[in-house]
C-alpha positions, 0 to 999 in steps of 0.5 A: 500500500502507497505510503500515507494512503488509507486501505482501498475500498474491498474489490468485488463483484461479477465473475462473468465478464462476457457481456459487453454492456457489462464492460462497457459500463465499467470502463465508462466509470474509470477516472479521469486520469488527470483529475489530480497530480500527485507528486512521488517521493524519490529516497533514492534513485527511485526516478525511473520508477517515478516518470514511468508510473506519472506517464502510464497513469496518465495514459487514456484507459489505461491508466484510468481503467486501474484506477477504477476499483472494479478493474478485476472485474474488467480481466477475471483470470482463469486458473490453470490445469494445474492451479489449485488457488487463483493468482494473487495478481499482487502488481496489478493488485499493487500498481491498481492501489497506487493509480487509485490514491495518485487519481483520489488527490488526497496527498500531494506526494506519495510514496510508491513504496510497496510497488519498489518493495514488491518489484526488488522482492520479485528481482532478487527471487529471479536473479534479475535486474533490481528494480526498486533497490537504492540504485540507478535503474533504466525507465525502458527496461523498468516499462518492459518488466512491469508490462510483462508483470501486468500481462501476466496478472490480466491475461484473461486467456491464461488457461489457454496457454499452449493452445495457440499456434504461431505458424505464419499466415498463408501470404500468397494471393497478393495478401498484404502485410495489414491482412497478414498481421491480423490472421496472426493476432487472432492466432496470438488471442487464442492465449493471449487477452489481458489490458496489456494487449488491449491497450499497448501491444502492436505487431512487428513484422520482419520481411526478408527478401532474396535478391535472387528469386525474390521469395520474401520470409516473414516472422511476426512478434507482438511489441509493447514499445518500438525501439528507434537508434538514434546514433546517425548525425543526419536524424533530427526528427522522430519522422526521420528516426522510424523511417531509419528503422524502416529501411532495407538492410542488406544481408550477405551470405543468406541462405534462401529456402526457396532457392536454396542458394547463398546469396544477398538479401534484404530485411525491413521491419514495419508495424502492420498493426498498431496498438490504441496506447503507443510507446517510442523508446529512443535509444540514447545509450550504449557501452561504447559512446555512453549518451547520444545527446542529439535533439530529436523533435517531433509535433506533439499533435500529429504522429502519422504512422502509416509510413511504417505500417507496411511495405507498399510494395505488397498489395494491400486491399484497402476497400475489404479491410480499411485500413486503421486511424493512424494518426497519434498525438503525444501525452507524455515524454520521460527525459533522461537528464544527464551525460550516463545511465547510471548518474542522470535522472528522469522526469516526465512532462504529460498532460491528461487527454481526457480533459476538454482542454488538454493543452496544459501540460505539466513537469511531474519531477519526482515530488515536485509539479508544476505547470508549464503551459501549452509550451513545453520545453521537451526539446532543445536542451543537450543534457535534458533528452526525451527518452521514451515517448507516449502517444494515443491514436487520435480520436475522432474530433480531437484537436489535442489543444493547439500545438 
């Protein structure tokens, strides 16, 4: 329990979540995420923990749907065969908790010290990475753990593990990448239905061609977040970054199934299905150059995806299977201060979409908050770098302020 917080209302409730008037209903009664900003005591090197529960609560539905105390009853988890007991589901149970009481504005700075405490507790029983000790952690990686956490403890199709088949989509007949990549999500939801697929998770696919017969090989995985390099000198916007990562790398010495010949091909990546809730990481760190600084700007209110959906190369049937909004506009930047991973600090810059206006942005830094207007200052400073970037697909109507 958040520190300086009262004992949440008991959950309970419905057990069947079939109806859709039923889910509906409770998603409606989600808080506005944004209602109150509350600050997050940082004792020591908490602030990757910080920016990142700042940026997820104040992300649309997402965040507002665990806020709301009859989240469970949104993803009742099934046992499995060999469950005698049902999930504790104590991270969601504890970041559900925490989202409740930062939403309620009852305290002006909270303390996320049961989730810290849980989060090392779980690193030291698996030898991982040590969230939620004294020190230094990275946000990206702390987003990935946390996402798999949450993924695993709504998974309403659990029981079902095993059971889905992963083999790629038949791609012959001009099928196109988009149509492939949901024949593949549906495979993928035979086991997999939690808030994390709901809101977060896209598909990548790969697609490598053979220079020689021109026969292309696919591989699908599902994504939470797009990792961009950002390490060539001439990239200056977030536009300029997907198309990099978009582009055909050569590969030398390829054996070719088809042909079974040695010789050249070519790998893209693209997202043919994007997720609601969209998450941009700009790596800015490696062994060998420590921090790359460089200033990469995007419009906060316009992010147009479609470039990096598919390859147009391959036919895509848009009057059978319209293609989705692919338009997305920013509500949250975690920045990474400083020249190192290990010494610098992160701190979010957000604002809360649900509101009618929804141009005010704010600096959530720890304890501290504070206003900064229409015009936050994300880019422009070397030492102050946007690390990992929240988008929502643009609804129909929204403006997302002025920006």
């Amino acid at each position: 329990m958040p520190q300086r917080a009262a004992a949440k209302p008991t959950l309970s409730g419905f057990t069947d979540t079939s109806s859709a008037s039923t889910t509906q209903a409770l998603i409606s009664k989600s808080k506005s995420a944004g209602q109150h900003m509350t600050g997050l005591n940082n004792p020591h090197n908490w602030c990757y923990a910080n920016s990142l529960i700042q940026s997820l609560r104040l992300s649309p539905g997402f965040g507002g749907e665990l806020a709301n105390k009859d989240w469970d009853k949104l993803y009742v988890l099934p046992r499995k065969s060999d469950e005698k007991s049902d999930h504790p589901r104590l991270m969601a149970r504890i970041i559900a908790n925490l989202f409740y009481w930062m939403a309620e504005g009852s305290f002006p700075v909270m303390k996320a010290q049961t989730l810290m405490d849980y989060s090392l507790s779980l690193c030291n029983a698996n030898s991982v990475q040590q969230f939620g000790s004294s020190r230094q952690q990275d946000a990206s990686e702390f987003m990935t753990w946390l996402m798999d956490a949450l993924h695993q403890e709504t998974n309403t199709k659990r029981d079902k593990e095993g059971q889905e088949k992963y083999d790629s989509p038949d791609m012959r007949n001009n099928k196109s990448l988009i149509q492939g990549a949901s024949e593949w999500w549906n495979k993928y939801s035979v086991a997999n239905q939690s808030i994390i697929d709901r809101y977060w998770r896209g598909v990548q696919a790969q697609v490598v061609t053979c220079t020689k017969c021109n026969n292309k090989t696919l591989s699908w995985t599902p994504v939470d977040t797009i990792m961009l390099h950002i390490d060539s000198p001439k990239l200056q916007t977030l536009e300029q970054c997907l198309s990099l990562n978009s582009n055909e790398e050569v590969l030398d010495g390829y054996q070719c199934d088809n042909c079974h010949s040695n010789s050249r091909a070519t790998k893209a990546v693209y997202y043919p299905r994007l997720p609601e809730l969209l998450c941009i990481s700009l790596s800015r760190f490696s062994v060998a150059e420590g921090k790359v600084s460089r200033n990469i700007t995007w419009i906060l209110n316009k992010l147009n995806m479609e470039p990096y959906t598919a390859d147009h190369r391959i036919p895509t049937d848009r009057t059978e299977h319209p293609a989705p909004q692919y338009e997305y506009e920013c509500y949250a930047v975690i920045i990474h201060a400083g020249r190192d991973i290990s010494s610098g600090h992160y701190f979010t810059y957000a604002r809360d979409l649900t509101l009618a206006d929804s141009s005010m942005w704010y600096k959530l830094n720890d304890s501290q908050i504070s206003k900064v207007g229409r015009q936050p200052e994300i880019f422009g400073n070397s030492n102050d770098t946007p690390y990992l970037a929240f988008f929502r697909r643009k609804q129909s109507g929204s403006s997302g302020g002025k920006l």
